[in-house]
C-alpha positions in Angstrom: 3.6 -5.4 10.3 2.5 -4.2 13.8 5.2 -6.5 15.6 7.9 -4.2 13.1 6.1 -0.9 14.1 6.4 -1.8 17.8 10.1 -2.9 17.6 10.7 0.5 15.5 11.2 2.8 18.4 13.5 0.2 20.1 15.7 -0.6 17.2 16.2 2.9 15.8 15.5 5.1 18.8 16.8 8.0 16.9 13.9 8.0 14.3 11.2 7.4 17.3 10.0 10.7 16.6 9.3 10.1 12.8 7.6 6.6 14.0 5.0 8.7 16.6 4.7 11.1 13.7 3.8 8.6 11.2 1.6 6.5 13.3 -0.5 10.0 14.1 -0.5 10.7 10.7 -2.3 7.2 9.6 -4.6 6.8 12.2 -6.0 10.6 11.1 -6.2 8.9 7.3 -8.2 6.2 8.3 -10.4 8.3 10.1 -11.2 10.2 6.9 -11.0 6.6 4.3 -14.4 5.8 6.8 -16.1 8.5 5.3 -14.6 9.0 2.2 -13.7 5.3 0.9 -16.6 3.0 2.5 -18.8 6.3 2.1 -18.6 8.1 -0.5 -18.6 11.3 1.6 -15.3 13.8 0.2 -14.2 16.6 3.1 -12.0 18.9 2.4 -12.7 20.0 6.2 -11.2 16.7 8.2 -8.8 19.2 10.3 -11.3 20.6 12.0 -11.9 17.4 14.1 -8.2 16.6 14.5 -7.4 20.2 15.9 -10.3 20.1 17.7 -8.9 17.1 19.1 -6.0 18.3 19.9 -6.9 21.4 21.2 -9.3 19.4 23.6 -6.4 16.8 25.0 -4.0 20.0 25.6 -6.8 22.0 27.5 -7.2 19.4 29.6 -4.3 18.2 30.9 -3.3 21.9 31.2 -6.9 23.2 33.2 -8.2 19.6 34.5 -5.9 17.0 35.1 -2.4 15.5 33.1 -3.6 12.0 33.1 -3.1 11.3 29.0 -5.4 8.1 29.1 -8.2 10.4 30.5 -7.3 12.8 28.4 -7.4 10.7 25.1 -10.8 9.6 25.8 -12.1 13.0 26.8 -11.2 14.5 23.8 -12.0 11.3 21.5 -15.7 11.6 23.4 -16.1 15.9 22.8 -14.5 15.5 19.0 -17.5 12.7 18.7 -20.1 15.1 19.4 -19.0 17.6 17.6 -18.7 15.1 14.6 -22.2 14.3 15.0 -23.8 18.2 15.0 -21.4 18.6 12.0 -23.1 15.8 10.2 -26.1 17.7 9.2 -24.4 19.5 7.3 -23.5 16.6 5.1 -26.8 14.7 4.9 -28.2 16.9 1.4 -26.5 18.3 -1.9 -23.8 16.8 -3.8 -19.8 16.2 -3.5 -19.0 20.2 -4.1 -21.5 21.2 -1.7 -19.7 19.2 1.1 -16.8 20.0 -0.2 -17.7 23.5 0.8 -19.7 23.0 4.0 -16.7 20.9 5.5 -14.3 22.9 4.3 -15.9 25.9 6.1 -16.6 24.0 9.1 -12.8 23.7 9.1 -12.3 27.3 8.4 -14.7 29.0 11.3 -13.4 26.6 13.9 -9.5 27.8 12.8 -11.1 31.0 13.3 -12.6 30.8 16.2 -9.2 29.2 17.8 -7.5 32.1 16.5 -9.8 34.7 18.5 -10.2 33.1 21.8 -6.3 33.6 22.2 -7.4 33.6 26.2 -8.2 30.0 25.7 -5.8 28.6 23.1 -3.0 30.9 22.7 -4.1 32.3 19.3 -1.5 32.5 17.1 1.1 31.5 19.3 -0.1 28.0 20.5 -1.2 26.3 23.6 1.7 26.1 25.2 3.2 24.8 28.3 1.1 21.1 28.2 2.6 18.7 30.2 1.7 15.0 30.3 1.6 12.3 33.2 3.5 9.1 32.9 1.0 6.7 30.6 -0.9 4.4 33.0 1.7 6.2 35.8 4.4 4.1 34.7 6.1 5.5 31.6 7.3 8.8 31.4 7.1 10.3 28.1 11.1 10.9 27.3 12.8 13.2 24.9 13.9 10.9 22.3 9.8 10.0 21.6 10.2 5.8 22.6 7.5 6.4 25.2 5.3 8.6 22.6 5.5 6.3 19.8 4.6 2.9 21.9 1.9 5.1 23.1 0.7 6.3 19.9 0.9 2.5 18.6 -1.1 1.2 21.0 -4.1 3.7 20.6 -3.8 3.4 16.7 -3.9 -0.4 17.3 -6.9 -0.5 19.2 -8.4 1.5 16.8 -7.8 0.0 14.0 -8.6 -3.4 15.0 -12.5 -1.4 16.2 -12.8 0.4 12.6 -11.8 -3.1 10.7 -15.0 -4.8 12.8 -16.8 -1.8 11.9 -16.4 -1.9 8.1 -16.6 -5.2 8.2 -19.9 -6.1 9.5 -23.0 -5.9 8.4 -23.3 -2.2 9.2 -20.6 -1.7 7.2 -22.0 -3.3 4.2 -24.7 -1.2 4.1 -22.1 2.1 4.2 -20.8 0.4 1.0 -24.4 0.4 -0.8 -24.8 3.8 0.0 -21.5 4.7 -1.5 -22.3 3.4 -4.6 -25.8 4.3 -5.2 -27.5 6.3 -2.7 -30.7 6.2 -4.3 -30.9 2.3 -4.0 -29.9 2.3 -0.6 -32.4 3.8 -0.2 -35.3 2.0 -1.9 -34.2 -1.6 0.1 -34.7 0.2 3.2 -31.5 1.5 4.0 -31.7 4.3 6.4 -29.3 6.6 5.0 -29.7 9.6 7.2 -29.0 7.7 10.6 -26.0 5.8 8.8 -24.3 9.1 7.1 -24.7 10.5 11.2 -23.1 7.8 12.7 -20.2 7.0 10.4 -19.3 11.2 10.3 -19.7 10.5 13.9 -17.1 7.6 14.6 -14.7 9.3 11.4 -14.8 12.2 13.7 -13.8 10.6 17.4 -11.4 8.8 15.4 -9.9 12.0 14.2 -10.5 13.8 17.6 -8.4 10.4 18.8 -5.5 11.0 16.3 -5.4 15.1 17.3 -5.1 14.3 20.9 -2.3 11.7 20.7 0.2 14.9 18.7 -1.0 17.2 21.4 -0.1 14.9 24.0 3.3 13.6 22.5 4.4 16.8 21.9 2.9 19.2 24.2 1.9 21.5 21.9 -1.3 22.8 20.1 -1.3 25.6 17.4 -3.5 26.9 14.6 -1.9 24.8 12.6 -3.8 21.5 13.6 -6.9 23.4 11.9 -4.8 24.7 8.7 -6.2 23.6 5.5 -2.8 22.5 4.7 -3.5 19.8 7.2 -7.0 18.7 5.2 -5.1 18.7 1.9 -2.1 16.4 3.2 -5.2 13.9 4.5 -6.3 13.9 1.3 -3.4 13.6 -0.8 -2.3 10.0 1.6 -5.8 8.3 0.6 -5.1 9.0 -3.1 -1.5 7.7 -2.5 -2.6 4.8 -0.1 -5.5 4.2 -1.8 -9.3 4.7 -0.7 -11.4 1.6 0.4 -9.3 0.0 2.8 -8.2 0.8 6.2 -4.0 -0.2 5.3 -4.2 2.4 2.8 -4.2 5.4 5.1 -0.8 3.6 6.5 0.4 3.0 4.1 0.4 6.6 2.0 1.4 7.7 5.9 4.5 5.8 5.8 5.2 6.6 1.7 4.1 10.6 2.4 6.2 11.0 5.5 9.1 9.2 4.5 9.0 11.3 0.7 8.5 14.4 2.8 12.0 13.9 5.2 13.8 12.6 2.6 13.1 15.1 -0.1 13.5 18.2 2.5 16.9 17.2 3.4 17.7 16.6 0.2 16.1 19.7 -1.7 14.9 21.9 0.9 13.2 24.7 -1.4 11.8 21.9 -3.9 10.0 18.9 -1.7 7.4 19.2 -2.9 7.6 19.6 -6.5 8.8 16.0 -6.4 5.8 14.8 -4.1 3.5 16.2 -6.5 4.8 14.5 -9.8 4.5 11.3 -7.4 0.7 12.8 -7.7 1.0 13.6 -10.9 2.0 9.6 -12.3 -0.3 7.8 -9.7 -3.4 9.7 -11.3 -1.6 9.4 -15.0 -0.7 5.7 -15.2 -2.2 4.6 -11.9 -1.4 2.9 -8.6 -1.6 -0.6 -9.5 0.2 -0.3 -12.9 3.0 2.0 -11.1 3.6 -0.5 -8.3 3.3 -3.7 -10.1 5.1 -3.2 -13.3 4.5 -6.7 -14.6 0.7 -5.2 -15.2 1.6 -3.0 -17.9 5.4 -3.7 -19.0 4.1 -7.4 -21.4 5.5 -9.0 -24.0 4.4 -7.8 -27.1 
């Protein structure tokens, strides 16, 4: 699957755009499935580590330097920290309290973006970013080849680092404390110092996956903070499913490809279509939807 995804931007060069955005768009949906599916913690306030992100990589190259490499790891490092101050706010109450609290995280940093317009360009975006060649050698070009090999390779890395992660024993004990806290608990788990450092990673991941659209691009608004932004997360988990790391690529891939299709096709009406996708995954569900033989037997 990764061999494909790096030939993609060679072999249709046109649609190396749509592969960048894509490949942004799963690596932010397996930040959140490291919370949310090997967790057990629900956001609805994931943007605010992806803008912030973003926000950070664009600052940079604009005030401090261009490099994008630097800039990547600068931002990934700052989103990081702000993932771990943010965890406190997750360590007590239930799934509708964080629901809340991360949500409203999400909402004063949109906030705050939008009234420092000295700083971020408020409403109308951080504009005027431009990026150094990647590792000096490749330029990034208009037609997006350079931006998605770069956005590959990051995601790559990553992935590879989060799929050790959930795998090891460290991992395991994220799973016990998905599924019953309490227990966790009692065997000695310490739960407070694991919730920290998985919001933590989640976070950088996110930070990661903000910087590589505001590099690509050259381009920060509000709109890496929108709600809108938290939602869309959301909704690729459920069609992906939660748990495991392909899932987030794989409701990318199904989400974005829906979403281009459907707006060419019915520009006003996208996403009443997307929805009853929604709709028939949480009716009939994902396994029996996508493996017919399941459900359709012989009487």
């Amino acid at each position: 699957m990764w061999i494909v995804a790096f030939a993609l931007p060679a072999l249709v060069p046109s649609h190396a755009l749509l592969v960048n955005e894509i490949v942004i768009v799963a690596l932010f949906a397996m930040s959140l499935d490291l919370i949310l599916g090997y967790t057990g913690i629900v956001s609805l306030g994931h943007a605010a580590f992806f803008g912030f992100g973003a926000y950070a990589a664009a600052l940079f190259a604009k005030l401090v330097m261009p490099d994008p490499t630097v800039g990547l790891v600068v931002a990934t490092v700052l989103t990081g920290a702000l993932g771990a101050v943010a965890s406190i706010t997750i360590l007590r109450g239930t799934d509708l309290t964080r629901l809340m609290v991360t949500l409203g995280t999400a909402l004063l940093l949109l906030e705050l973006a939008n009234k420092l317009d000295w700083l971020t360009g408020g409403a109308d975006g951080l504009q005027g970013v431009v990026m150094a060649p990647v590792l000096g050698q490749f330029e990034f070009d208009l037609f997006g080849k350079t931006a998605a090999w770069y956005s590959l390779a990051v995601t790559l890395i990553l992935f590879f680092l989060m799929r050790r992660l959930v795998h090891s024993p460290f991992g395991a004990t994220l799973k016990a404390i998905r599924d019953n806290r309490l227990r966790a608990m009692a065997i000695g788990i310490p739960v407070a110092s694991r919730l920290v450092t998985i919001y933590t990673v989640a976070a950088a991941v996110a930070g990661a996956a903000g910087a590589l659209l505001a590099q690509t691009t050259g381009f920060a608004s509000l709109d890496v903070l929108a709600f809108d932004r938290s939602a869309d997360v959301m909704l690729l988990l459920v069609i992906g499913g939660v748990g495991w790391l392909y899932g987030g690529i794989a409701g990318a891939i199904v989400f974005k490809l829906l979403q281009t299709w459907l707006s060419s096709v019915t520009p006003q009406y996208w996403m009443f279509w997307i929805g009853l996708l929604l709709v028939l995954l949480v009716l009939v569900g994902r396994d029996r939807l996508f493996k017919p033989r399941t459900w359709l037997r012989k009487t």
